[in-house]
KEKE-328764 format. One line per field, with one value per residue (C-alpha): y, z, x; residue number from 1. Coordinates in steps of 0.1 Angstrom, whole numbers, plus 2048, in hexadecimal, padded with zeros to 3 digits. Layout:
# KEKE-328764
north <- Y,...
up <- Z,...
east <- X,...
nr <- NUM,...
//
This chain:
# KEKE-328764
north <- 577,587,578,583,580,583,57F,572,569,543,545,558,54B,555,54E,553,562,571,593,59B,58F,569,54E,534,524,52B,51D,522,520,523,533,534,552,555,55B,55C,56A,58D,597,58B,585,581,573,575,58A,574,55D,56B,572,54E,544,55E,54E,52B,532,545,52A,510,51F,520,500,4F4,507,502,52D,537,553,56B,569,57C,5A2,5AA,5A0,5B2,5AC,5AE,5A8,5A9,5CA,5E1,5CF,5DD,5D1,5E9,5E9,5F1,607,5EA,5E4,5C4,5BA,5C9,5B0,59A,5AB,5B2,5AC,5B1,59E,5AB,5BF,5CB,5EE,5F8,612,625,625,635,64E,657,65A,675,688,688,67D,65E,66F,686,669,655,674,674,653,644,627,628,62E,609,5F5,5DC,5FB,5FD,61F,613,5F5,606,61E,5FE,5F2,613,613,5EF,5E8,605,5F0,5E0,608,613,603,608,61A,618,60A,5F5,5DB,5BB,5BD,5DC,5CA,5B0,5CA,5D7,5B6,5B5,5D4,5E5,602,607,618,610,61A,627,608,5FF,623,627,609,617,62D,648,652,671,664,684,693,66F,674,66C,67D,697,698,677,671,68D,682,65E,66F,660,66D,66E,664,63D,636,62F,649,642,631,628,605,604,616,602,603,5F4,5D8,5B9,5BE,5A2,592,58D,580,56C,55E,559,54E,569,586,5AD,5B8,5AC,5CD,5D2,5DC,5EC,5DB,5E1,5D2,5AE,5C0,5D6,5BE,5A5,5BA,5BB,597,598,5AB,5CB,5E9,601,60D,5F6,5D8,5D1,5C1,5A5,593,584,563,55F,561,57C,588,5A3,5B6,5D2,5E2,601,621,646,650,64A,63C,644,635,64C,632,62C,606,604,614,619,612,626,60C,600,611,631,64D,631,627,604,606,5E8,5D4,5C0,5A3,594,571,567,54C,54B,53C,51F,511,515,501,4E6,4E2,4DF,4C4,4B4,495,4A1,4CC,4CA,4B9,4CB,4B9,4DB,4CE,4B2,4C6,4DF,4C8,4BA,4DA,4E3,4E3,4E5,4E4,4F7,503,4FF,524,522,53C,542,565,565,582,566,580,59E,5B4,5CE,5CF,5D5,5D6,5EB,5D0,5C5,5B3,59E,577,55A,54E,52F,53C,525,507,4E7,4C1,4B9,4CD,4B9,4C6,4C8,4E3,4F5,4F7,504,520,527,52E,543,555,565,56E,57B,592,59C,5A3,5C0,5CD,5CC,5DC,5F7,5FC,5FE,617,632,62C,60F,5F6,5D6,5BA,59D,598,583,567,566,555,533,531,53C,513,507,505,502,51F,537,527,532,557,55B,553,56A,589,580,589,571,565,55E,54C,555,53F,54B,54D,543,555,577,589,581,583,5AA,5AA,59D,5BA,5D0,5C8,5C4,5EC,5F4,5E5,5F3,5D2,5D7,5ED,5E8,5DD,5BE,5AE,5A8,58F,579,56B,564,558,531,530,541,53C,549,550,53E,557,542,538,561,56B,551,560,583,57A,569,584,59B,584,578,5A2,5A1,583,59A,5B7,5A1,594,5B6,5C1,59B,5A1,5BC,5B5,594,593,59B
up <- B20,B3C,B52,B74,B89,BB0,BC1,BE8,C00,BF6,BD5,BB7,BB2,B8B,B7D,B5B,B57,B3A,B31,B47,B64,B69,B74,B5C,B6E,B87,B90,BAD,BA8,BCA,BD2,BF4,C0D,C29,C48,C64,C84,C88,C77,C56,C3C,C14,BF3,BD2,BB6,B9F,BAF,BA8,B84,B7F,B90,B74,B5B,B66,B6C,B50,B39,B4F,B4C,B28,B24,B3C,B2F,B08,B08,AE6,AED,AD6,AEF,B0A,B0A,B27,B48,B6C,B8B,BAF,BCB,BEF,BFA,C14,C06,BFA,BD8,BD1,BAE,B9A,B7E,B63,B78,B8A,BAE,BC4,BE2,BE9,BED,C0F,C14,C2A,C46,C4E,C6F,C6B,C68,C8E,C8F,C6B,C7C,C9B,C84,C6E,C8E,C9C,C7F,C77,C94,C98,C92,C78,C63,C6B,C5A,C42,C36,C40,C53,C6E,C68,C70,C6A,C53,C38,C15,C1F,C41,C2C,C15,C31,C41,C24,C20,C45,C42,C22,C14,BF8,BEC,BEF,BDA,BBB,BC5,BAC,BAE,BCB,BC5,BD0,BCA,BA7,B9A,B93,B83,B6D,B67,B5C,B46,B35,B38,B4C,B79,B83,BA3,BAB,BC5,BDD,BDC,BDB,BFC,C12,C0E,C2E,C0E,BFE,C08,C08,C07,BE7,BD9,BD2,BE2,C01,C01,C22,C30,C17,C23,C45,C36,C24,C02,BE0,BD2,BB2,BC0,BC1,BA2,B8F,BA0,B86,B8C,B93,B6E,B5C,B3E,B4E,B27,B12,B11,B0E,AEC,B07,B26,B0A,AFF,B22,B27,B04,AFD,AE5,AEA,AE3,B07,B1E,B3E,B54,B75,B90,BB0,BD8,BE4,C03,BEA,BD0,BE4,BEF,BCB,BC7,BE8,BD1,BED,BD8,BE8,C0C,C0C,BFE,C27,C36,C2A,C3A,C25,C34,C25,C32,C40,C4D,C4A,C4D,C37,C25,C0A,C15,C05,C1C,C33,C55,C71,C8F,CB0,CBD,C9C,C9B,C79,C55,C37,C14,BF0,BDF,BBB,BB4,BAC,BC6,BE3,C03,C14,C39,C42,C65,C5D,C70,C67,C70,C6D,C51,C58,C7C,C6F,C58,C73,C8D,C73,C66,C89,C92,C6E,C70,C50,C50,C2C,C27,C46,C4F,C4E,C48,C61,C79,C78,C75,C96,CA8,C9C,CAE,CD3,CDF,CFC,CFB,D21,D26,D0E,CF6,CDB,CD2,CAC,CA6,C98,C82,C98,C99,C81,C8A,CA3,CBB,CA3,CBC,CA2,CBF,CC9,CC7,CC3,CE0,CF5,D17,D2B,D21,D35,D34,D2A,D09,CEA,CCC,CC0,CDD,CCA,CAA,CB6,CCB,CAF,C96,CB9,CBE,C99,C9F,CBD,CAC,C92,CAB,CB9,C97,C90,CAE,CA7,C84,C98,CB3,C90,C86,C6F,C6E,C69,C6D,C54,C43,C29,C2A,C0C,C09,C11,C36,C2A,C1A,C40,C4E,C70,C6E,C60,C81,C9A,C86,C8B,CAF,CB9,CA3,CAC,C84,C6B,C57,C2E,C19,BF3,BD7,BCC,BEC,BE3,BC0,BCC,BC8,BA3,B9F,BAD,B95,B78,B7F,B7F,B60,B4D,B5B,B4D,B2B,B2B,B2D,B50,B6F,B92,B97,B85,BA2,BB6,B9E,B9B,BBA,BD1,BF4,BF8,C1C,C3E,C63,C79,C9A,CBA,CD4,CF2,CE8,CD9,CFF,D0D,CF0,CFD,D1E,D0F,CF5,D15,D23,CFF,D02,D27,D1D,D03,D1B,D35,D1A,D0A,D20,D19,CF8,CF3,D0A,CFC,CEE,CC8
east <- 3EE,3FF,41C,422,43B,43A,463,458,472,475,46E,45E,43A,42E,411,3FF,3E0,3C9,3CB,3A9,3BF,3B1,3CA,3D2,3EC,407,430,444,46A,47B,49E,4B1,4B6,4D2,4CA,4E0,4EB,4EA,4CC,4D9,4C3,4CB,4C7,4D8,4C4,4D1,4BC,49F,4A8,4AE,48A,47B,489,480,45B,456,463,450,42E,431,43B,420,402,40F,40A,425,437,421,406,414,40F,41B,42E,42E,43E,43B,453,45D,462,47A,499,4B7,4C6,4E8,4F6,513,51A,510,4EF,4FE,4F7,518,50D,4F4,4D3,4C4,4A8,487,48D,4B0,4B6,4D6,4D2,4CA,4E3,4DE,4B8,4C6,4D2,4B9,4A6,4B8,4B8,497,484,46C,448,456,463,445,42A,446,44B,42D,441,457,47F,487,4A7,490,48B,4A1,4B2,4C1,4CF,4DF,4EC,4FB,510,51C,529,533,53C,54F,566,53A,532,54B,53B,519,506,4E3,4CD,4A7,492,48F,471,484,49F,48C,481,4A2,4A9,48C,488,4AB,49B,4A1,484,46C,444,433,42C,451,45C,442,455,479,47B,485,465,44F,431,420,431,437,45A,47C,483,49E,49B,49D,4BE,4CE,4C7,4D6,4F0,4EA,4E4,4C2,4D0,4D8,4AD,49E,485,463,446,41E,41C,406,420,42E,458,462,460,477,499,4A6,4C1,4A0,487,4A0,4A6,482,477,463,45F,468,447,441,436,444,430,43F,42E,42E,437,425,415,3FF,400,3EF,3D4,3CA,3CD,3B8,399,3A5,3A3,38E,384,367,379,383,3A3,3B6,3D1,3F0,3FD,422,443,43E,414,405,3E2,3D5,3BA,3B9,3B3,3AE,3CB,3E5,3E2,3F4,3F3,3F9,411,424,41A,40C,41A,40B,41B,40A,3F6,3F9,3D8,3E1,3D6,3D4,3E4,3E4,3EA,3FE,406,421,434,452,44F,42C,42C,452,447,436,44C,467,452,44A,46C,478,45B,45F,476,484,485,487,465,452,432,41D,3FE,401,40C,3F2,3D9,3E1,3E3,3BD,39D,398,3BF,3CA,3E9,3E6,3F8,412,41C,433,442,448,464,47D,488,485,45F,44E,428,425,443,45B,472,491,4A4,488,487,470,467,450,444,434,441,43C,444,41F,422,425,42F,409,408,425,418,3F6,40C,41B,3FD,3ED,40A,40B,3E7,3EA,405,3EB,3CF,3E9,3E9,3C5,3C0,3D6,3C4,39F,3B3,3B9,397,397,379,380,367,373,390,39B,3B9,3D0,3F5,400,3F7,3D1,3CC,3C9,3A8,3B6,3CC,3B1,398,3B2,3B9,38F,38D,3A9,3A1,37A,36E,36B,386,380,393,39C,397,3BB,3D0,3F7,3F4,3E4,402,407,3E0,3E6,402,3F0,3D5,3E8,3F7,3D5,3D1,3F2,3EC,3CA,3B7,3A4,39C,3AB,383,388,39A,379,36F,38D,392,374,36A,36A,369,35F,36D,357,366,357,350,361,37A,380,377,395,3AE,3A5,3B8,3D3,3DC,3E1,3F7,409,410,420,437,445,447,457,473,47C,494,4A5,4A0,4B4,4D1,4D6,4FD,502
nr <- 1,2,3,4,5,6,7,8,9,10,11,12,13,14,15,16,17,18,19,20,21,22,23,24,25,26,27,28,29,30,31,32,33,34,35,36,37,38,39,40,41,42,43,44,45,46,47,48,49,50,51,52,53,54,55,56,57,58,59,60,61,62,63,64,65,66,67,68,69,70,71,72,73,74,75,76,77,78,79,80,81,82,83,84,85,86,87,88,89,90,91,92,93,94,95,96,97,98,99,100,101,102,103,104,105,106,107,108,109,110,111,112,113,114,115,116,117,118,119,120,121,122,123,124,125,126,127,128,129,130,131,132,133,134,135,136,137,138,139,140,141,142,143,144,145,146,147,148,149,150,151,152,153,154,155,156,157,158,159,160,161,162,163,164,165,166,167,168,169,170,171,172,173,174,175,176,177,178,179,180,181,182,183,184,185,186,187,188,189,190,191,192,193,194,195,196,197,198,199,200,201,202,203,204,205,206,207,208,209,210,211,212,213,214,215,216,217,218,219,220,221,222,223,224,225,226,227,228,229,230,231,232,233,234,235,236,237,238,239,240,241,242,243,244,245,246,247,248,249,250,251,252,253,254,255,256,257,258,259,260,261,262,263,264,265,266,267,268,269,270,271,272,273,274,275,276,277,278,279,280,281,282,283,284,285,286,287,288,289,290,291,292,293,294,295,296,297,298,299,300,301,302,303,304,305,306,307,308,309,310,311,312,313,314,315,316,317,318,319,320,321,322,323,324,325,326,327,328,329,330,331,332,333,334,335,336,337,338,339,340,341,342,343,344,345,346,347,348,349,350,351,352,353,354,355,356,357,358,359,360,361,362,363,364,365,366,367,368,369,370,371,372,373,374,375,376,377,378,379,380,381,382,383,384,385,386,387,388,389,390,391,392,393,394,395,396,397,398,399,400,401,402,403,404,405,406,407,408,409,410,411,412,413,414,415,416,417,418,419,420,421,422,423,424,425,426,427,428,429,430,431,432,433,434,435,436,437,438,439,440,441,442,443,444,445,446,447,448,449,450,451,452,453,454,455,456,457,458,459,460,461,462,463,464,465,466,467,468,469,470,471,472,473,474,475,476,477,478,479,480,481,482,483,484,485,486,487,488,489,490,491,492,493,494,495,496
//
């Protein structure tokens, strides 16, 4: 049996699987994250040690699997964050992570040191203050008495596997979405850290996502009542993770789109993409020798939970489903809009000051209106990302819904009528990042090919996009567009 492990922003969801890779059974063990003012955005590693060891134990228990069954355990995790330790491998802060926009001036000065299409053919990505290296640049300009007993700087699955085997080390997808990793040479970058002015010896040594990081430590299988026979294997970043779990391995697998916290679009490729107007990024892929070009937004499923906690009578129980189900169909949002950068912009504004925002609203509007502008705006935020992707060439002509917004049929309806393809839904959709993990784990160990992920999760549904009502969101995405263009400038005068 294999046990993977994948740390998203509200909780780590780990799941249990046979050693060819199919699910057995899956747990979700939430933990909190602080966000505030500022661009603040954090949680405690310890945090997501503790949710390990709780749903590890838990789907044991659950599934009556003895310990002496496992072979292995792999992990995948949220990615771009910056976890700084101290010389006995313990967190020196809290651990920043994806979603925090801190860093604008560390960007500003990698910037003018290296130059923004330089970094960009460099890296892959854009220098952006959502990145690990501009977040570890900000402590050090911030927090010099933290800095002093910094150490070593990962992400957030390395130092689960720290924690696990004894050994810091990262891979290739996690290495790729640092702002530090030439992806060319697939090393660290001595040039961007000079430009950053840190030593190459803080970042981990850099692994395959198959390669076997170590076996159980006595004190972690004691923790997690297992054996130290259990293999570790190293795992890789949710974005490429999921397009495993997503049966995305190859060119001609197609485009998937992940529905979490955060949303995203993507689709494996034989090389880097780069867009002319530096809109899109591409991160190395757990399958060795491959690339996943990525369009990422911060605040897609992010969006929706904040509208239905806000429309919820109680935000701690949101309606979701309700709410959704209300705003389905034939609605018109009767010229409203909602801009969803509640956390700033990645894909494809590169925009960390903007704001959420509702344009257009009127006295008529009911909150039904709300949530559907809500659940058009993220998709009119992905349409400018697909349509970047077809500017550099890409075909994309379906695509494939995984993650926790992917169980709503009216969600996925409104996605096919304003990207105009059709929209298919995964058997496995909240678990695809552990199923990638689990794959990739059954390569480490020897047990399967990257191939075998086409089998274990299947279509179950298709939204076929009406051709009116794509015609009527072709005019409103152009005008979802010029409310952002018309609010910049607001944006980023607003006081900090």
């Amino acid at each position: 049996m294999i046990i993977a492990h994948d740390l998203g922003t509200t909780g780590d969801k780990a799941s249990l699987h046979h050693d060819d890779g199919r699910l057995v059974a899956s747990v979700t063990v939430p933990y909190p994250a602080h966000f505030a003012a500022g661009g603040i955005a954090e949680q405690n590693p310890q945090d997501w040690w503790g949710a390990v060891v709780a749903a590890t134990r838990d789907l044991l228990a659950r599934t009556g699997t003895a310990a002496a069954d496992v072979a292995g355990m792999v992990v995948s995790g949220q990615m771009m964050g910056a976890v700084l330790l101290d010389a006995d491998g313990e967190p020196a802060r809290p651990a920043i992570i994806w979603a925090d926009t801190r860093a604008g001036a560390q960007q500003r000065e990698l910037e003018a040191a290296l130059g923004a299409e330089h970094a960009y053919r460099l890296l892959g990505h854009r220098l952006n203050p959502t990145y690990s290296v501009e977040k570890v640049m900000w402590v050090r300009d911030n927090e010099p008495d933290v800095w002093a007993r910094v150490r070593r700087v990962c992400v957030a699955k390395d130092f689960i596997v720290l924690r696990l085997t004894g050994r810091l080390a990262t891979d290739r997808s996690d290495a790729s979405g640092t702002n530090a990793y030439d992806q060319r040479n697939g090393t660290w970058s001595d040039e961007v850290l000079a430009a950053a002015r840190l030593d190459t010896a803080l970042f981990p040594e850099i692994l395959d996502s198959t390669a076997i990081a170590g076996t159980l430590t006595a004190s972690a299988a004691d923790s997690l009542g297992l054996h130290t026979g259990v293999r570790v294997v190293m795992g890789g970043g949710d974005g490429p993770m999921a397009a495993v779990g997503s049966g995305v391995v190859a060119p001609q697998d197609g485009a998937y789109v992940c529905l979490g916290t955060s949303s995203w679009i993507s689709f494996a490729a034989d090389a880097p993409l780069h867009d002319a107007q530096l809109r899109t990024f591409t991160f190395d892929n757990v399958v060795p020798g491959s690339f996943v070009p990525t369009a990422t937004m911060q605040a897609g499923g992010a969006s929706v939970q904040w509208i239905a906690e806000a429309l919820s009578p109680d935000p701690a129980r949101p309606e979701t489903g309700r709410l959704t189900a209300e705003a389905a169909g034939d609605l018109d949002t009767e010229d409203l809009y909602f801009l969803p950068y509640l956390l700033g912009e990645r894909s494809p504004l590169w925009d960390p000051d903007a704001r959420g925002a509702f344009v257009g609203i009127g006295r008529h509007h009911t909150r039904a209106h709300l949530m559907r502008a809500v659940l058009e705006g993220t998709a009119f935020n992905l349409l400018t990302c697909i349509q970047a992707f077809r500017a550099s060439g890409a075909v994309i002509d379906r695509i494939d819904a995984v993650g926790g917004g992917a169980q709503s049929d009216a969600y996925l309806s409104v996605l096919a009528d304003v990207w105009g393809v059709p929209v298919r839904r995964r058997t496995i959709v909240e678990e695809a990042n552990s199923l990638g993990a689990a794959v990739t784990a059954a390569v480490g160990l020897g047990l399967a090919d990257f191939s075998a992920a086409r089998a274990l999760s299947e279509v179950t549904a298709e939204f076929i996009p009406d051709a009116a009502r794509h015609a009527v969101y072709a005019e409103r995405h152009a005008r979802f567009a010029d409310a952002y263009m018309a609010l910049a400038p607001w944006f980023a005068g607003r006081p900090r």
